[in-house]
Backbone as JSON, one array per atom type, in Angstrom:
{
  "sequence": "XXXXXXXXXXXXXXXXXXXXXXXXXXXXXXXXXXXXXXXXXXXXXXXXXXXXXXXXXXXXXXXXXXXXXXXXXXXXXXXXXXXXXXXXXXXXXXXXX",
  "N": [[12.69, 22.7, -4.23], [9.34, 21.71, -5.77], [6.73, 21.54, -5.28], [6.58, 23.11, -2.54], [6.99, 25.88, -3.9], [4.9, 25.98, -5.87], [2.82, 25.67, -4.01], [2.24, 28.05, -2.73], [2.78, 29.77, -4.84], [0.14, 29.07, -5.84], [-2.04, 29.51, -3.69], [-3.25, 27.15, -2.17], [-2.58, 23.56, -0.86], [-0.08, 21.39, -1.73], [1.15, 18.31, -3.12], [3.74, 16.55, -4.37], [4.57, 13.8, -6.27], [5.59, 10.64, -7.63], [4.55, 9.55, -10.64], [3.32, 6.77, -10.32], [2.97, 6.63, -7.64], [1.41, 8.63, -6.98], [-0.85, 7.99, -8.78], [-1.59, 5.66, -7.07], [-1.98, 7.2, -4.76], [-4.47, 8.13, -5.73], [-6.08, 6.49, -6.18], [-6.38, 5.8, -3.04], [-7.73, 7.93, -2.37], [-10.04, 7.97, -3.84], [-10.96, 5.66, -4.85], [-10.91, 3.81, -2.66], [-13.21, 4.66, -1.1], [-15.16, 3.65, -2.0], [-14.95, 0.92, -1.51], [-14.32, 0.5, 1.65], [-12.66, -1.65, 2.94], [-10.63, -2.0, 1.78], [-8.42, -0.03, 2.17], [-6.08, -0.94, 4.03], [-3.91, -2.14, 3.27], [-1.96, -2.29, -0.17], [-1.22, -3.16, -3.45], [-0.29, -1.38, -5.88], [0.56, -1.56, -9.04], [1.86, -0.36, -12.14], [2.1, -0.93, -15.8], [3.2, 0.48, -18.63], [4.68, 2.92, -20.49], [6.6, 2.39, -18.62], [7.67, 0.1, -16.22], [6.16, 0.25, -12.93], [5.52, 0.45, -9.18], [3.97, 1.12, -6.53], [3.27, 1.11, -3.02], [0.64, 1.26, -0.57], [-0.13, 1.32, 2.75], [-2.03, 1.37, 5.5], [-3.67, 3.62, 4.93], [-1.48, 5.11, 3.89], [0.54, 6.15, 1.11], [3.51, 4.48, 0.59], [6.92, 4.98, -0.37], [10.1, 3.73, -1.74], [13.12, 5.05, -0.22], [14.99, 5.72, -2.01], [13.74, 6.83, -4.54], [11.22, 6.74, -6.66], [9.77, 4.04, -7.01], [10.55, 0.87, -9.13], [9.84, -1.6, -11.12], [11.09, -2.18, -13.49], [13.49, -3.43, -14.27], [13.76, -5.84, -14.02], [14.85, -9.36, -14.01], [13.33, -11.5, -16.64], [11.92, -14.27, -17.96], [11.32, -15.14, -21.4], [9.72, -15.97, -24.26], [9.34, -14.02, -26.51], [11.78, -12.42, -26.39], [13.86, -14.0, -27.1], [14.66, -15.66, -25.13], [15.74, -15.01, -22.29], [15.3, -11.33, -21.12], [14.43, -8.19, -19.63], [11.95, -7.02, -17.75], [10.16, -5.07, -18.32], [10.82, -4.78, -21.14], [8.88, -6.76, -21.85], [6.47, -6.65, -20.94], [5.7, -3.72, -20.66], [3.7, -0.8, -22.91], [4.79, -0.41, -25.65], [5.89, -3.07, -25.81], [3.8, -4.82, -26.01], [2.45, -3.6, -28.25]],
  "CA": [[11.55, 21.81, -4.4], [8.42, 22.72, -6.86], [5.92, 21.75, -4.35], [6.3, 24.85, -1.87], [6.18, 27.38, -5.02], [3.59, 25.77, -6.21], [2.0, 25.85, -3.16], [2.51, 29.49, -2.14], [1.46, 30.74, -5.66], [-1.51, 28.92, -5.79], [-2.48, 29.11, -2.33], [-3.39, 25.57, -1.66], [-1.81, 22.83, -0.15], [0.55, 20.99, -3.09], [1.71, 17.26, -2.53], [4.76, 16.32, -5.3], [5.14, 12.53, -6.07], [6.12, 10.18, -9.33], [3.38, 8.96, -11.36], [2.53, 6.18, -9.95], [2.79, 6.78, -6.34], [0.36, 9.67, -7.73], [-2.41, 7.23, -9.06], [-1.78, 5.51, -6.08], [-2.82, 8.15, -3.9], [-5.94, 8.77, -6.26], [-6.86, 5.22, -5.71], [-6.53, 5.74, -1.92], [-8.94, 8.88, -2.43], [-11.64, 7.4, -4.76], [-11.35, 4.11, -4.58], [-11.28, 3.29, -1.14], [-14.27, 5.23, -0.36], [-16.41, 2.62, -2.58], [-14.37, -0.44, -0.66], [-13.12, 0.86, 2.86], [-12.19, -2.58, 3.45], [-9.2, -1.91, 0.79], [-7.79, 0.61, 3.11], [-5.33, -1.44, 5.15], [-2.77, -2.39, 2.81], [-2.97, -2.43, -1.29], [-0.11, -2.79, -4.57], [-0.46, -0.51, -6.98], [1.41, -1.69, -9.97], [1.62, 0.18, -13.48], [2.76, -0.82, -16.53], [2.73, 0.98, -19.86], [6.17, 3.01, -21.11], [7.48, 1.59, -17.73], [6.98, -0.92, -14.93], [6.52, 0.87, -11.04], [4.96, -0.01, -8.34], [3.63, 2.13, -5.51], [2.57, 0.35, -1.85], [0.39, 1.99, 0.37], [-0.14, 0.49, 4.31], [-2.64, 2.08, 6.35], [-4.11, 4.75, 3.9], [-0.72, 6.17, 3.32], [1.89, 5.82, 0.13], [4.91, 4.64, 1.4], [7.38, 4.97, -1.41], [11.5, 3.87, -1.49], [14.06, 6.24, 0.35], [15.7, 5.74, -3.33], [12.64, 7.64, -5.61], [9.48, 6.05, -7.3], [9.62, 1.82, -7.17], [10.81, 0.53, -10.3], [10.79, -2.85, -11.55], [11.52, -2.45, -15.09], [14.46, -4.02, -15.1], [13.62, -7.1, -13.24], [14.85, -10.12, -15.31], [12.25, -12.69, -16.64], [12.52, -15.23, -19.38], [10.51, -14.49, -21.86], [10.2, -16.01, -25.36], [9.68, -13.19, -27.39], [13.06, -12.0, -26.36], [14.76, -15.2, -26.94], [15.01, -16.19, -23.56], [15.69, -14.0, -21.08], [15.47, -10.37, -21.0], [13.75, -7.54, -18.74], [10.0, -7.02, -17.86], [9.86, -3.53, -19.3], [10.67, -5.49, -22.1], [8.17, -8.23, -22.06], [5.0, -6.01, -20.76], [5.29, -2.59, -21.41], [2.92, -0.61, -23.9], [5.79, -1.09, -26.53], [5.91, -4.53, -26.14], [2.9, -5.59, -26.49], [1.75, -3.43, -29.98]],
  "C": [[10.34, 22.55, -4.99], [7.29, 22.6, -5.93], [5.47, 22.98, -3.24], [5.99, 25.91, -2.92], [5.29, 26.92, -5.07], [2.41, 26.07, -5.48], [1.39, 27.17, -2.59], [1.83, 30.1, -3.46], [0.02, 30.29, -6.07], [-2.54, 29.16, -4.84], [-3.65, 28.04, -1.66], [-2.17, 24.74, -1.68], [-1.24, 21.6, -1.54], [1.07, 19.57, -2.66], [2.46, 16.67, -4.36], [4.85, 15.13, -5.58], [5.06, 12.08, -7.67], [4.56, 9.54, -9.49], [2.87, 8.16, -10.75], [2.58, 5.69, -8.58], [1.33, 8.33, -6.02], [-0.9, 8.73, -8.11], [-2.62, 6.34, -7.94], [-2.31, 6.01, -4.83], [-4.13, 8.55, -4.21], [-6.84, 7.81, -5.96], [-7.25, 5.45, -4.37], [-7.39, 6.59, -1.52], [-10.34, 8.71, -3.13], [-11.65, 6.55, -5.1], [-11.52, 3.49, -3.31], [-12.43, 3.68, -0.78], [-15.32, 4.23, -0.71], [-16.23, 1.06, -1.99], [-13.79, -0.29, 0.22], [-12.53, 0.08, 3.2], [-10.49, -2.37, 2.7], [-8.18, -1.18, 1.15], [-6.38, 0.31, 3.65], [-3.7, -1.71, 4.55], [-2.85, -2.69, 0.81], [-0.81, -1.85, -1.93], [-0.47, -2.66, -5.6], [0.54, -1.08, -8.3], [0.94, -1.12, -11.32], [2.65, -0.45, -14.69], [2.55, -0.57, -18.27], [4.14, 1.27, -20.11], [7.05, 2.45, -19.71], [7.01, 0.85, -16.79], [7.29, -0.03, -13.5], [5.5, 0.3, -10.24], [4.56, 1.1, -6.92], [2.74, 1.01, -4.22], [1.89, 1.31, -0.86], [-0.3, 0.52, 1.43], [-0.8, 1.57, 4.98], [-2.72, 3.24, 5.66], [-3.22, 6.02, 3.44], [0.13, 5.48, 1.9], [2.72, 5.23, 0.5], [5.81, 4.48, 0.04], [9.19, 4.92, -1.23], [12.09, 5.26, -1.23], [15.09, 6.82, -1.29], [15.31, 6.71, -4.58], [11.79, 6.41, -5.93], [10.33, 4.65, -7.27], [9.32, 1.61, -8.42], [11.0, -0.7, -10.29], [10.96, -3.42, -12.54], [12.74, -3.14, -15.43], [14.82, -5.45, -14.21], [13.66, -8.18, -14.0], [13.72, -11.07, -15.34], [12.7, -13.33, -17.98], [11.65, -15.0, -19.98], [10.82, -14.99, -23.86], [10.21, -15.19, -26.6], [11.14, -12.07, -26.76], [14.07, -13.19, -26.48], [15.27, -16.03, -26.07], [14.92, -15.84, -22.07], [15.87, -12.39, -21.33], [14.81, -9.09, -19.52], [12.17, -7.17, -18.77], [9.83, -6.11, -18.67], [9.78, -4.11, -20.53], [9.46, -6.45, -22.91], [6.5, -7.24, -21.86], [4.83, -4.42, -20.69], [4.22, -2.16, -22.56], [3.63, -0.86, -25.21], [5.83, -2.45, -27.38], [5.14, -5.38, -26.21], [1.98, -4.88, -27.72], [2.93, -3.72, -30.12]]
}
């Protein structure tokens, strides 16, 4: 795991996570402080080259036993794909230039 090196040769405390369980946590550090009420429970969703999602509950992350929360390939209908295809598809940075 890169977190302990990291941690050891930098000597500070290193916390490892996917992108956007990562801006999720930044939110929960400098955004909450300006709305403590936002604290309690809050969904993070990103989407640019992919769709994820990050949930934090009581000012922590909580993030699937699986890796980072993906729901790029969640079907939707969608008429610039002819009908039906996947979100990633439909709202990505891609897909909308």
């Amino acid at each position: 795991p890169v977190g302990p090196v990291l941690a050891e040769a930098l000597g500070l405390p290193v916390s490892v996570a996917s992108h956007v369980d990562a801006m999720a946590g930044a939110e929960l550090l400098l955004g909450v402080r300006r709305q403590p009420s936002r604290a309690a429970t809050s969904l993070y969703v990103y989407a640019r080259e992919t769709v994820g999602y990050a949930l934090s509950i009581g000012g922590q992350v909580h993030s699937p036993a699986s890796g980072p929360g993906t729901i790029a390939a969640l079907p939707v209908q969608s008429e610039l794909l002819g009908g039906t295809g996947q979100l990633e598809s439909t709202v990505s940075d891609e897909a909308v230039l």
